[in-house]
N, C-alpha and C positions, 0 to 999 in steps of 0.2 A: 617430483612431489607437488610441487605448485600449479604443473597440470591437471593433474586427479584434481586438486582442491578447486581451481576453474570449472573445470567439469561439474563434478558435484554440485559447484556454489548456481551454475546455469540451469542445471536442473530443477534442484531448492525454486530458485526466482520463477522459472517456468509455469511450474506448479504454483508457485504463489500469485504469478500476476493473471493466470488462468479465473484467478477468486476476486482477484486488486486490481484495479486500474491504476497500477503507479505508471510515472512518465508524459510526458506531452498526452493532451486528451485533445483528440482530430475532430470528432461530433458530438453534436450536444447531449448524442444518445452515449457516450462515453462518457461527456459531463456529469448527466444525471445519472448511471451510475456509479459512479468517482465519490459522489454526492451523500446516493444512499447506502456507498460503505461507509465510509465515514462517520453517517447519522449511526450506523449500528457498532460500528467501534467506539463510536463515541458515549454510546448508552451502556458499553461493556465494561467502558474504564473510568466510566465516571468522571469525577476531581482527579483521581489518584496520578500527580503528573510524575511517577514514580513506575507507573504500570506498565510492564513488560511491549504495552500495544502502544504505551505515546509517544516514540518516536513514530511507527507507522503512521500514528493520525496526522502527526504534525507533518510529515513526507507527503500523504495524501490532500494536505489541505494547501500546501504550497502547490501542487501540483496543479488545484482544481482555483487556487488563484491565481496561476499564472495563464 
């Protein structure tokens, strides 16, 4: 059971980091778009530090300050 669910979960993130730049960013061409997800998530979720998307932004933005 916890195979499938690896599985599946590698796919999900596949798919998602295809859109995201989560993770160590290698170029600056990475950086800035790390950047400009972030500016668009972040115009999505507003204040609401409650909103389904703000753990992502806050994941992305550690990322893009590290």
């Amino acid at each position: 059971m916890l195979a499938k669910y690896i599985h599946d979960v590698n796919a999900d993130y596949h798919r998602i980091r295809q859109q995201i730049p989560l993770g160590v960013l290698h170029t600056k061409t990475e950086y800035d778009r790390a950047v400009a997800v972030l500016d668009d998530i972040l115009d999505e979720i507003g204040q609401q530090e409650t909103h389904p998307l703000a753990d992502l932004a806050e994941t992305l933005a550690l990322s893009i300050e590290a």
